[in-house]
N, C-alpha and C positions, 0 to 999 in steps of 0.2 A: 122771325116773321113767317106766315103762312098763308097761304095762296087757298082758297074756295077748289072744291073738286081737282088739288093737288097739282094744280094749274095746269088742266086740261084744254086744249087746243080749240078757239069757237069756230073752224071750219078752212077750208084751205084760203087760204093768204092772208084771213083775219088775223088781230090781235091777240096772241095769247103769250102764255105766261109756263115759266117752269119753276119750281125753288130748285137750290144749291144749296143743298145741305151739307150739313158742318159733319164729317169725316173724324170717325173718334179711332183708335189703335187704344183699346182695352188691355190691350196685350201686344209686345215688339220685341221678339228675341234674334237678335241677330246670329245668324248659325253658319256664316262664313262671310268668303269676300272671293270676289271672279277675276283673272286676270287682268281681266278690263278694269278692274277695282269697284266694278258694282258689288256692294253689297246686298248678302241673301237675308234672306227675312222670314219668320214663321209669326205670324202677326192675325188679333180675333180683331175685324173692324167692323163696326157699326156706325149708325148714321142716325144725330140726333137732330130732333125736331125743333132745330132754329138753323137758319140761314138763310145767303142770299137773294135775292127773285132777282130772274132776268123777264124782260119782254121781249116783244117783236112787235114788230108791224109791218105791212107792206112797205117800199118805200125803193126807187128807181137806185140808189147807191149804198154802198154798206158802209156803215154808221154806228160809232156806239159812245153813248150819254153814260155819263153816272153820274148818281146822287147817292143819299142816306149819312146816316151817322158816319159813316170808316170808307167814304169816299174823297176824302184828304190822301193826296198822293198815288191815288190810282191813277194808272196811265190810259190812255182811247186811242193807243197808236198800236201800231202792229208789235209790241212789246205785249199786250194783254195777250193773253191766251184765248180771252171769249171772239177774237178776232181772230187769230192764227187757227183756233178752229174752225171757225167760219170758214176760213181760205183751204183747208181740208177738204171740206163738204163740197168747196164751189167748182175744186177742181178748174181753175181758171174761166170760166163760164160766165163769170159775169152778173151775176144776180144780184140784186141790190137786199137788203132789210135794214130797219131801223131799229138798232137794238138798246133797248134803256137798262143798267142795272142798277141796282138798289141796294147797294154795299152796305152787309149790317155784321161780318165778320172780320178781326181782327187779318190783316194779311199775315205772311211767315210763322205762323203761330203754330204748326201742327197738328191741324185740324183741314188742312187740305181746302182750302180757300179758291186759291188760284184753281185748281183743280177740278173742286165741285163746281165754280162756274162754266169751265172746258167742259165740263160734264153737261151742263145744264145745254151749255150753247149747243153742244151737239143734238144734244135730242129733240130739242127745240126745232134749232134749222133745219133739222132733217124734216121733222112734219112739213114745217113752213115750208120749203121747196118741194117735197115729197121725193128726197132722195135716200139712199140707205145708209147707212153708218158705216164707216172707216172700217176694216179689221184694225189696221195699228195705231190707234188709238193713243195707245202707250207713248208714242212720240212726242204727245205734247206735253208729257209726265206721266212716272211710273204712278200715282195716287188715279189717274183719269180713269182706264179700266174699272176699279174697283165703287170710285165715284161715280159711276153708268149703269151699277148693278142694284137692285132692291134687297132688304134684309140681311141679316149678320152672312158675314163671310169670314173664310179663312183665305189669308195673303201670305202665299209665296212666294220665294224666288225675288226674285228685283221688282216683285207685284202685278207680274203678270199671271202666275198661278192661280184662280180663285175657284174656292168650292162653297159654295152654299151650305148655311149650317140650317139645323133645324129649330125653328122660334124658339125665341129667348122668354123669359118669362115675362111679366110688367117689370118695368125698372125704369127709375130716373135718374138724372144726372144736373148734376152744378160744374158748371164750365167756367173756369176763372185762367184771364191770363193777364199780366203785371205789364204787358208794353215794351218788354223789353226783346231784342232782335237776338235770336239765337240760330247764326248759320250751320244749318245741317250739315256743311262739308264739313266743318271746324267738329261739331260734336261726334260724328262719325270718326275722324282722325282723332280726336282722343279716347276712342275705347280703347282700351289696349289688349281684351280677348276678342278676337271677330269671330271666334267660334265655340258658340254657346250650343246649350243643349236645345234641341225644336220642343216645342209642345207635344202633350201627346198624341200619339200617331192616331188617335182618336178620337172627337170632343165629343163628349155626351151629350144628348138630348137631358135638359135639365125640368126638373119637376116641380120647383119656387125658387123663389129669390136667394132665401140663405145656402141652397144649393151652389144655386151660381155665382154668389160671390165668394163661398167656400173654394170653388175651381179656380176661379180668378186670383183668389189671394197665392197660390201656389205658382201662378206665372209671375212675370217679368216684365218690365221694359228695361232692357238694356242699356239703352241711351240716358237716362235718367242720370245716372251718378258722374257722367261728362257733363251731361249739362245740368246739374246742378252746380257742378265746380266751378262753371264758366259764370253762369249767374247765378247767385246765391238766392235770388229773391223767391228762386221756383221751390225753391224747398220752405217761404213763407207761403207761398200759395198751397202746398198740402198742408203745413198744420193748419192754414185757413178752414181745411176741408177734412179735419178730424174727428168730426161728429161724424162723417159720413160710413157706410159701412166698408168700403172700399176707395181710396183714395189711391191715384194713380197720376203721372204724366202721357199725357198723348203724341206720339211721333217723336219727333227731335224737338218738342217743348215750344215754347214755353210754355202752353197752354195744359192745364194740370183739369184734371175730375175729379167729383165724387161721385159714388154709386148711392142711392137714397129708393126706398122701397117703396114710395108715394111721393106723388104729385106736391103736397104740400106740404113733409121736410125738404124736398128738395130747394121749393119756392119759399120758406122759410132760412132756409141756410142761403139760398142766394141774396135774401135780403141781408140776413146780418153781414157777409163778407160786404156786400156792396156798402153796406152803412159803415162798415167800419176802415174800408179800403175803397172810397169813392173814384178811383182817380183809375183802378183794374177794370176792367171788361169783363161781366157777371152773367152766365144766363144759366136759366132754369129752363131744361125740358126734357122730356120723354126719348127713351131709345127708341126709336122708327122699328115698326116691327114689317112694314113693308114697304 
């Protein structure tokens, strides 16, 4: 789903509107683990062009609705993150908004859901009261930082590291994920090396597509062969995406990619996996190049 002028604000306390967009990990090399038992990470993330919308409105107590396709089981209690942000920003003050979201991403999927809507909520509230954003951010989740930022980035550390990469070329992607719950603690406890090699200490400015997915084919995600062993299905959902030129898992899964050089193999391959697997969650769009 997409939002007119990227769901810019129509004036202080009006109605407006942000997307939450869907959180891709192109790339996930885990390259340690901290005392604390956080895992480190050297990760290319991007941000494609479908996701959630949240709203605002004025409104005397803070409030939050959902509706859409994948608003079965979302909660409106201070368990939602679009709320625990909110409580962030208000810093006990008291302000009211009426916040609606419009749930169009599978939740736990690894594509950073809960996340980009924290993200969404932030930036949002902050116009709407006109207050500044949090430094630690990260406390509602390591994915929030990164979900708060515009264009490809590189993620380290426990994902608070980010460096801005330089534009990617045109690229599409087919997003398919099978339904099924794959908790990240469980697939992080089963890698059995936590300390892989990072990407290179470099990434290049790329000059087309078969560049880029020449580079990409030489990384990794890590987490991929735990959680394919946990759920087998993730490894139907790449052969699904064998036409593609690059076919990948995103995060701790289950949500899987292809990389497509055009708008319409990509939306051609989404259709055939959806015609043939009605029952997965399919989308076609564009890597956000801001």
């Amino acid at each position: 789903m997409s939002l007119p002028n990227n769901g810019a604000p129509a004036g202080p306390g009006a109605a407006a509107s942000r997307m939450a967009w869907a959180k891709v990990n192109l790339t996930l090399h885990c390259t340690g683990q901290r005392a604390d038992g956080y895992h480190l990470l050297d990760s290319l993330v991007v941000r494609a062009g479908v996701g959630d919308a949240l709203h605002v409105a004025a409104a005397s107590d803070l409030t939050l609705a959902v509706s859409g396709p994948r608003a079965e089981g979302v909660p409106t209690d201070a368990r939602n993150l679009i709320l625990r942000a909110a409580e962030m920003l208000d810093a006990g003050a008291g302000q009211g908004a009426a916040l609606h979201l419009e749930k169009h991403l599978p939740a736990a999927a690894g594509i950073g859901g809960g996340s980009a809507d924290a993200a969404a909520a932030l930036d949002l509230l902050a116009a709407h009261w006109g207050v500044p954003l949090p430094a630690d951010t990260a406390r509602l989740g390591a994915d929030v930082p990164v979900c708060l930022t515009r264009g490809p980035q590189r993620m380290q550390g426990v994902g608070e590291i980010l460096t801005p990469l330089s534009p990617l070329p045109p690229c599409h992607m087919v997003l398919v994920n099978p339904g099924v719950d794959v908790p990240t603690p469980a697939v992080f406890s089963a890698l059995t090396d936590k300390n892989q090699p990072p990407m290179p200490e470099v990434i290049p400015t790329f000059t087309g597509f078969t560049e880029f997915i020449d580079f990409l084919g030489e990384q990794r995600n890590d987490l991929a062969a735990p959680a394919i062993a946990r759920e087998p299905i993730i490894g139907a959902c790449l052969e699904a995406l064998s036409d593609a030129a690059l076919a990948r898992m995103s995060g701790s899964g289950a949500t899987c990619f292809g990389l497509y050089a055009t708008a319409s193999q990509a939306e051609n391959a989404a259709h055939r996996i959806s015609s043939a697997a009605p029952q997965w969650w399919v989308a076609a769009a564009p890597i956000l190049a801001a």
